[in-house]
C-alpha positions in Angstrom: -19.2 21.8 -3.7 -18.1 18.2 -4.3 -16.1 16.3 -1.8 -13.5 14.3 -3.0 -12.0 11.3 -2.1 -8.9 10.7 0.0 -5.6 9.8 -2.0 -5.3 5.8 -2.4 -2.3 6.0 0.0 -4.5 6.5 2.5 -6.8 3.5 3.8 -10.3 2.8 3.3 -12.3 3.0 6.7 -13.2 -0.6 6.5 -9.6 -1.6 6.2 -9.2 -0.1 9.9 -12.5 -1.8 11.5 -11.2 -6.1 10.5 -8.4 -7.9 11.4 -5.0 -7.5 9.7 -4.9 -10.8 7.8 -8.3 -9.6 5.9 -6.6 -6.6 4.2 -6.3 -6.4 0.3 -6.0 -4.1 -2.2 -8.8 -2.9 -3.6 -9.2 -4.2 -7.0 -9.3 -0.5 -9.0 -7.2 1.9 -6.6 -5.1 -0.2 -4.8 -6.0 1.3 -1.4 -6.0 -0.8 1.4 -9.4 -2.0 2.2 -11.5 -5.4 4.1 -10.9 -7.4 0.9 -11.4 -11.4 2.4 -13.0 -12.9 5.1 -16.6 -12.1 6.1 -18.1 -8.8 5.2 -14.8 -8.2 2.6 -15.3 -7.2 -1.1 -12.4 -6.5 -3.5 -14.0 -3.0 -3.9 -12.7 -0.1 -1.7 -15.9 1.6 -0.6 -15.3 4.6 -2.7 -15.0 2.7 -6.0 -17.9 0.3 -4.7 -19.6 3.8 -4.5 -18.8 4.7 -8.2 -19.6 1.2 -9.2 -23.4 1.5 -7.5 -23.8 4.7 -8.8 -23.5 3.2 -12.1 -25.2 -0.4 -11.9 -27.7 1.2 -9.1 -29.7 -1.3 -6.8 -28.6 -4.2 -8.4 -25.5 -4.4 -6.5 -25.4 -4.6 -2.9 -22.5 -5.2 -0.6 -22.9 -8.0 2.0 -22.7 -6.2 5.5 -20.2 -7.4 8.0 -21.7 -8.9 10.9 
């Protein structure tokens, strides 16, 4: 059985681990997420999954520091 992800009103995890002024939207769902500063990515991390999925190894997401 498949787990499914959380409704975009909720917030990504990484949205609640960086400061406030580095919260965006994510650039598919709109779900709050660490979109600027160091470590951000305009992906939520459950699209970014998706997105990895599909592209595979090639894409990588910087890790925060």
């Amino acid at each position: 059985m498949a787990t499914s992800d959380p409704p975009p009103t909720e917030a990504d995890p990484s949205a609640l681990m960086c400061h406030s002024d580095e919260v965006g939207l994510c650039a598919k769902c709109w779900r709050k997420t660490h979109r600027y500063g160091r470590g951000g990515n305009p992906l939520c991390s459950y699209c970014f999954a998706a997105v990895s999925a599909q592209w595979g190894p090639r894409v990588r997401r910087t890790p925060r520091a």
